[in-house]
C-alpha positions as CSV (number, residue, x, y, z in Angstrom):
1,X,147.3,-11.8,25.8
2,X,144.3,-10.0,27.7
3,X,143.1,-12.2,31.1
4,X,141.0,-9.9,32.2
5,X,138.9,-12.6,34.0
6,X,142.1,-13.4,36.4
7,X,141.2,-12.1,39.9
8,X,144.2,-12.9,41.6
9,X,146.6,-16.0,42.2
10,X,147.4,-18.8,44.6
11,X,150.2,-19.9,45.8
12,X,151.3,-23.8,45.6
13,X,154.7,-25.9,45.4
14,X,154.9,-25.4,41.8
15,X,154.5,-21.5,42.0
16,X,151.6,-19.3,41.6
17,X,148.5,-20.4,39.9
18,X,146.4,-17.5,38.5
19,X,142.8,-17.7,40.2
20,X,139.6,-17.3,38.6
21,X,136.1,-17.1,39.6
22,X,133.3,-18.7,37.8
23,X,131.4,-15.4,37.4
24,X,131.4,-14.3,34.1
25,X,131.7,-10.5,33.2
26,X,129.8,-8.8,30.3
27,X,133.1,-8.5,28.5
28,X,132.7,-12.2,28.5
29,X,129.4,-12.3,27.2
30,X,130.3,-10.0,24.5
31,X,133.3,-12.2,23.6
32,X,130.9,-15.2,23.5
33,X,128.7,-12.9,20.7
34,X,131.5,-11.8,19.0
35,X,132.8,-15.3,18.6
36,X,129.1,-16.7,17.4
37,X,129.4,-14.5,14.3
38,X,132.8,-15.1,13.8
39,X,134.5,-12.1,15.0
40,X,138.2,-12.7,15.4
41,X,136.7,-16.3,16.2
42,X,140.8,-18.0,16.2
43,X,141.6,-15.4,18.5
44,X,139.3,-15.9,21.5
45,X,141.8,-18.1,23.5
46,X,143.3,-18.7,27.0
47,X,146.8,-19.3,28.3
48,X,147.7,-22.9,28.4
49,X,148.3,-23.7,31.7
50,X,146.6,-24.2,35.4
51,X,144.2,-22.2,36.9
52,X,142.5,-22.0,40.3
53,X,138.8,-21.7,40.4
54,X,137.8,-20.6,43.6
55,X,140.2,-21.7,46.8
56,X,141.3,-25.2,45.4
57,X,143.4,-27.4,48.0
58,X,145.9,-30.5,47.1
59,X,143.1,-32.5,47.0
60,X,140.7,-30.5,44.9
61,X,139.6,-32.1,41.4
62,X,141.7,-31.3,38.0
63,X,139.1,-30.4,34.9
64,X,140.7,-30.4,31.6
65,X,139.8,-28.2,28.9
66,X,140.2,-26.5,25.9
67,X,141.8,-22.5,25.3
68,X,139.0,-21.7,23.4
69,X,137.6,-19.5,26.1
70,X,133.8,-19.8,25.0
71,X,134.7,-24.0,26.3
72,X,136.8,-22.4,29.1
73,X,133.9,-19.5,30.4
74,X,131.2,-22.9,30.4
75,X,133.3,-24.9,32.3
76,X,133.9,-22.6,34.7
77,X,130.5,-20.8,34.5
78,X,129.0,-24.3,35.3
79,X,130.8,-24.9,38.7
80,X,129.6,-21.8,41.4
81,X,131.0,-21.7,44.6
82,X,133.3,-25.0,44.1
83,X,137.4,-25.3,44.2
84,X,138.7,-27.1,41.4
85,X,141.9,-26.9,39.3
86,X,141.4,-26.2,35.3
87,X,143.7,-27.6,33.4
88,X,143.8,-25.8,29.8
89,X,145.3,-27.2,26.8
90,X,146.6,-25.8,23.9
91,X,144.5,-26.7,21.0
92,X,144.9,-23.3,19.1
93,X,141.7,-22.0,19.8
94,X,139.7,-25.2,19.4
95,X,136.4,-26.1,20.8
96,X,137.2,-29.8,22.7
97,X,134.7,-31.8,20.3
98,X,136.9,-30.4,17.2
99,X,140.3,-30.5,19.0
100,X,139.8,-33.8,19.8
101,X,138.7,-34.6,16.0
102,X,141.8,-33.0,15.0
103,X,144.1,-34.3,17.1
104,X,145.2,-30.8,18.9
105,X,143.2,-32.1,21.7
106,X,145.2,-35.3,22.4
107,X,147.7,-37.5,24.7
108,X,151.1,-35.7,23.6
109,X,149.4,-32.0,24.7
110,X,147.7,-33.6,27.9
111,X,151.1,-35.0,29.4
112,X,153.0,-32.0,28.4
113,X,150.6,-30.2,30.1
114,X,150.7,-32.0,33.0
115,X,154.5,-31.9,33.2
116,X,154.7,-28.1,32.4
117,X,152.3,-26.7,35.2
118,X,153.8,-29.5,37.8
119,X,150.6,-30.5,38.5
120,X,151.9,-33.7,40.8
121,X,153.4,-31.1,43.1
122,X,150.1,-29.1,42.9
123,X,147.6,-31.9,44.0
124,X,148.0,-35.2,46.3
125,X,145.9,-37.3,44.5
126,X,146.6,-38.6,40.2
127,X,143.3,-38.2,38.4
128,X,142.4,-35.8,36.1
129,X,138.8,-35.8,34.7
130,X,138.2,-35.2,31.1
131,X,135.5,-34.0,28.9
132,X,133.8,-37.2,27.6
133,X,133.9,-35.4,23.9
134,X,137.8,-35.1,24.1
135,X,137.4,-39.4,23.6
136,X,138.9,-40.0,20.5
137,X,142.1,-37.9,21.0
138,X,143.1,-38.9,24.2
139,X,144.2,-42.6,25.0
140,X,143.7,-42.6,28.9
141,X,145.9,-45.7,29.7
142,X,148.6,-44.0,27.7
143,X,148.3,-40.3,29.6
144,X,148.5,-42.7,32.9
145,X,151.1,-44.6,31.7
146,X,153.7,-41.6,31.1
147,X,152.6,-39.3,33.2
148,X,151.0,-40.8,36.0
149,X,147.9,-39.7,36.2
150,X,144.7,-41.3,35.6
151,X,142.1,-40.0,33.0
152,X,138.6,-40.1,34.4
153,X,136.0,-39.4,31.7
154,X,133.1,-36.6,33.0
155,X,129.9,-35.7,31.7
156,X,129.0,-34.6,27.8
157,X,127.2,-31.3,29.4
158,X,129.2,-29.3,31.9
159,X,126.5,-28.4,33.4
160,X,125.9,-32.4,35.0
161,X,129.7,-31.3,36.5
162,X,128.2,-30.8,40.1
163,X,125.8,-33.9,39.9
164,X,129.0,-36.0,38.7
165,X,131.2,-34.3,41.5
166,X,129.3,-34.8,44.0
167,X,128.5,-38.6,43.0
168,X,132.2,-39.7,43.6
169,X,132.8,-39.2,39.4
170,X,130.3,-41.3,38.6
171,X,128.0,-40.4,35.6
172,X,124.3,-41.6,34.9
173,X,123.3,-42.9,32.0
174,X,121.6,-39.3,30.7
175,X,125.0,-37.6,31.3
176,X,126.6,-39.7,28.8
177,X,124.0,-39.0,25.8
178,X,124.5,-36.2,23.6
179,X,121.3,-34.9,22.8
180,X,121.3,-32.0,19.6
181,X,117.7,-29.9,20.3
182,X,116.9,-27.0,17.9
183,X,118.8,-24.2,20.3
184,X,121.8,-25.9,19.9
185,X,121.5,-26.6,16.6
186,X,120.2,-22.9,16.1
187,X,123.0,-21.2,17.8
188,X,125.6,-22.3,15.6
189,X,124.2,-20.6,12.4
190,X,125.8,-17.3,13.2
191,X,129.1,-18.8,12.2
192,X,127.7,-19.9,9.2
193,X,126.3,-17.0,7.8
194,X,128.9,-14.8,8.2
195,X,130.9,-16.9,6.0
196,X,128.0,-17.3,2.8
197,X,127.3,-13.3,3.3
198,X,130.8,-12.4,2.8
199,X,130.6,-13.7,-0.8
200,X,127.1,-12.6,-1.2
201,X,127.8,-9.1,-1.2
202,X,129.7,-9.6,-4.3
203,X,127.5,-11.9,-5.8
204,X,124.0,-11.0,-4.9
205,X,124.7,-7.4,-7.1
206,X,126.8,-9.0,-10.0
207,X,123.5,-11.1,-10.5
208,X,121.3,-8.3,-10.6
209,X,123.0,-6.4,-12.7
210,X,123.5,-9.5,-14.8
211,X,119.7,-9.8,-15.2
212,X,119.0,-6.7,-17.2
213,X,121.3,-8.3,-19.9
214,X,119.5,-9.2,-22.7
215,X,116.2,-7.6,-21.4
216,X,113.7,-7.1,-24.7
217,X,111.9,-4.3,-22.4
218,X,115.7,-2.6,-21.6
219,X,118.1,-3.2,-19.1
220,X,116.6,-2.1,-15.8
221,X,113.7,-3.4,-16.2
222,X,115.5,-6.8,-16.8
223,X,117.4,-6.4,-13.7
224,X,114.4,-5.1,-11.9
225,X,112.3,-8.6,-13.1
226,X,114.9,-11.4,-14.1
227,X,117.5,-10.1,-11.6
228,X,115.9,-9.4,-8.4
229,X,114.2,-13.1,-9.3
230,X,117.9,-14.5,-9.2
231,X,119.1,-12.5,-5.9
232,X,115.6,-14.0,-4.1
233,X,116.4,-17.7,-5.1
234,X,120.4,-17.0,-4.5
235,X,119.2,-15.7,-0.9
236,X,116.8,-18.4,-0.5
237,X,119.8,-21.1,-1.4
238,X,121.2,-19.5,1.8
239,X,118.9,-19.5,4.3
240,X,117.4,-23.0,3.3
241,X,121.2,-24.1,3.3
242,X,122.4,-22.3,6.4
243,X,119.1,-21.8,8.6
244,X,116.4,-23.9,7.5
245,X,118.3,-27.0,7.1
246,X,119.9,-26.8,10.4
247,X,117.2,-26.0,12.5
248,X,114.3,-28.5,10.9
249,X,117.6,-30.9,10.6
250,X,116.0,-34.2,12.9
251,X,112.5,-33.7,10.6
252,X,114.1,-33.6,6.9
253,X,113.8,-36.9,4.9
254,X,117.3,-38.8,4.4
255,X,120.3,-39.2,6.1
256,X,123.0,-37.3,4.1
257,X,123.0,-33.6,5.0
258,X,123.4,-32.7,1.1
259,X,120.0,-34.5,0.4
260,X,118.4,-32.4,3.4
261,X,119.8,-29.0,2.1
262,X,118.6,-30.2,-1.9
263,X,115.0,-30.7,-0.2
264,X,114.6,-28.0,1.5
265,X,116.6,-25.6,-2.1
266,X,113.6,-27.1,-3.8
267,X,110.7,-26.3,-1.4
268,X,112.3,-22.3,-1.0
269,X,112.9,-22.4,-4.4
270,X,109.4,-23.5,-5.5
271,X,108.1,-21.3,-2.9
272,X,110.5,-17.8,-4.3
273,X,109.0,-18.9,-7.9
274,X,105.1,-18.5,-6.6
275,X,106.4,-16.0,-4.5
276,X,107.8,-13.7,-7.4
277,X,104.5,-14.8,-10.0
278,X,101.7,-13.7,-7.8
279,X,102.8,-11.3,-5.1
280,X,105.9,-9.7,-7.0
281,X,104.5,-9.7,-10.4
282,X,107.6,-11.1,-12.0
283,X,107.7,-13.0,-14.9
284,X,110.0,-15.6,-15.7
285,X,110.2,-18.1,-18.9
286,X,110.1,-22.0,-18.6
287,X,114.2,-22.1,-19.0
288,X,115.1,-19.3,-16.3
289,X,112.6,-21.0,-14.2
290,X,114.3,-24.2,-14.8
291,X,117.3,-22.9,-14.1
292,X,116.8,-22.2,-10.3
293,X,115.7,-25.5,-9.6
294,X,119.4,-26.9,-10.7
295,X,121.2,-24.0,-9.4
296,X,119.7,-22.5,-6.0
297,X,119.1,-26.4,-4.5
298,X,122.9,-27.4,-5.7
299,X,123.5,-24.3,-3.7
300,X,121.6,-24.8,-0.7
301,X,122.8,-28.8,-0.6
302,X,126.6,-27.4,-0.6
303,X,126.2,-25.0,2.3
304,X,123.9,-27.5,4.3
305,X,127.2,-30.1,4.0
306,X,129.2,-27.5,6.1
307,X,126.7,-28.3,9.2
308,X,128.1,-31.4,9.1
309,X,131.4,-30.7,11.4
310,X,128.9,-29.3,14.0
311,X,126.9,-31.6,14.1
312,X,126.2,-35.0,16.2
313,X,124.9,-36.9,13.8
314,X,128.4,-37.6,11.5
315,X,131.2,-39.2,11.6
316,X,134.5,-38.3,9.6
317,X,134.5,-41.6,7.3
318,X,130.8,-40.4,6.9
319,X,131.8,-37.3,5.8
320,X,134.1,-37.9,3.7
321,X,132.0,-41.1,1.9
322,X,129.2,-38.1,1.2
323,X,131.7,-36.0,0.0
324,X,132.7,-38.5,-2.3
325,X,129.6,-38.5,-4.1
326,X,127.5,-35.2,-3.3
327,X,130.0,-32.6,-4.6
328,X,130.3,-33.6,-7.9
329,X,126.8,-34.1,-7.8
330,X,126.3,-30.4,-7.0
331,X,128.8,-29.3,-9.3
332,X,127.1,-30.7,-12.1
333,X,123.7,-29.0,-10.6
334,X,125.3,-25.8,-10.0
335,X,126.8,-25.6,-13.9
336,X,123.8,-26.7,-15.6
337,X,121.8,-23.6,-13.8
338,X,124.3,-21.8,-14.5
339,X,124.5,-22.6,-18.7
340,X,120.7,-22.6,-18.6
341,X,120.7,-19.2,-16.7
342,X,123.0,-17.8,-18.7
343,X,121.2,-18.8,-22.0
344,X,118.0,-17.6,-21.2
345,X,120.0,-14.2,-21.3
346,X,120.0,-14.6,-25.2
347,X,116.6,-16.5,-25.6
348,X,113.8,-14.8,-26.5
């Protein structure tokens, strides 16, 4: 695997540790991009193992983290000019929120971590400080219990990593509180986009073509009038699914992220429906028009549920209790638009 980002090593008891600096490189802003809109997102990894930031002595601190090298680049990024030991884990390419969710983040890979780099012959001291969002997959008393070293819990925000240093590892209230403001929220549409458009290019034209079927006035004009109306309220499911309801996410009535993503599929789809009448000149009957308002919200629900892993304000049993009830729900939303849709087709 590329390092590029290894500048050299340094030598301990338990061998050579590669060294790194907490400079990052363009190629490692570019990664970063790459990774936001899911270019070869699994692959953008790290070695397990121990690394050296800076000139790190015995009694330097140990920072745990993930291999996903965007959670690897902050950490690093956040600590100029300081000597610390990172400590990466193998979580398969895993951000440390999800890892830990998923268990890839947990006690068994933190102790066989510890083990395989030798990090008691590395450092004089037993402590290892943790990312506060690796919590509920790694049991603390347990890691200290087999493998001797003691799990201190650090700051949600890598960036309070100096404040919390330099405070003898003790956090402030504020560095325990994860806030979720609209640029975090807004940077993690990428990802979610690229997946919707993938499938959009496929159905975006089979709709439009779709539309000039049954067309009194022939088929292009159809497709020019009943299908470009179905590609503006598919793309509107999208972005009120994928964009809207993410960034205006604190703001949207309700607590289930399916209800947020149904309101704001009804508002774009009123809005496309307007839109089309007066500025586009398209005219639609009563049942087409009916048939947006079950399909594209049932649409924009679905894809506003996959924010849901991303987001602070869930919980898996949460998750799962919405699933429970909101998918069949927009299963049945998405066939009726779709039978009402199709009909309208026939119906004069």
């Amino acid at each position: 695997m590329n390092q590029g980002f290894i500048i050299g090593s340094v030598q301990t008891p338990a061998g050579d540790v590669p060294k790194i600096s907490s400079d990052l490189s363009w190629p490692d802003h570019w990664g970063s991009i790459k990774a936001r809109w899911g270019v070869r997102r699994m692959h953008y990894t790290v070695d397990p193992g121990l690394y050296a930031l800076g000139e790190p002595g015995d009694g330097s601190p140990v920072l745990v983290t993930a291999n996903y090298k965007m959670s690897f680049d902050r950490l690093r990024e956040a600590l100029p000019g300081r000597n610390a030991w990172i400590l990466v884990l193998n979580t398969q390419g895993i951000n440390v929120w999800c890892a830990a969710g998923k268990g890839t983040f947990g006690t068994d890979e933190l102790v066989q971590r510890i083990e395989l780099s030798g990090l008691s012959r590395v450092v004089s001291h037993r402590e290892v400080i943790l990312p506060q969002l690796a919590g509920p997959g790694v049991a603390a008393h347990t890691v200290r219990k087999r493998a001797g070293f003691k799990g201190i819990y650090g700051p949600i925000r890598t960036a309070d990593l100096p404040a919390f240093l330099d405070a003898g590892l003790k956090a402030t209230p504020g560095m325990r509180r994860k806030t979720f403001p609209v640029r975090e929220r807004a940077v993690l549409i990428p990802m979610e986009l690229v997946s919707v458009l993938k499938w959009s290019l496929v159905i975006l034209p089979a709709f439009f073509l779709l539309g000039g079927l049954g067309a009194p006035s022939g088929f292009w004009h159809g497709a020019m009038n009943d299908g470009l109306f179905a590609v503006l309220n598919l793309l509107g499911a999208l972005v009120a699914g994928a964009v809207l309801t993410p960034i205006l996410l604190p703001w949207i009535p309700g607590r289930a992220f399916s209800q947020k993503g149904l309101i704001m599929g009804l508002i774009t789809t009123l809005f496309i429906t307007l839109f089309g009448a007066f500025y586009l000149n398209i005219r639609q009957d009563y049942m087409n028009i009916l048939a947006w308002f079950f399909l594209a919200p049932a649409v924009s629900a679905y894809l506003a549920m996959n924010f849901t892993g991303a987001s602070t304000y869930t919980s898996l049993s949460g998750v799962k209790k919405e699933m429970r009830w909101a998918v069949p729900l927009e299963i049945v939303g998405g066939v009726a638009g779709l039978t009402l849709w199709v009909g309208s087709r026939f119906v004069s």
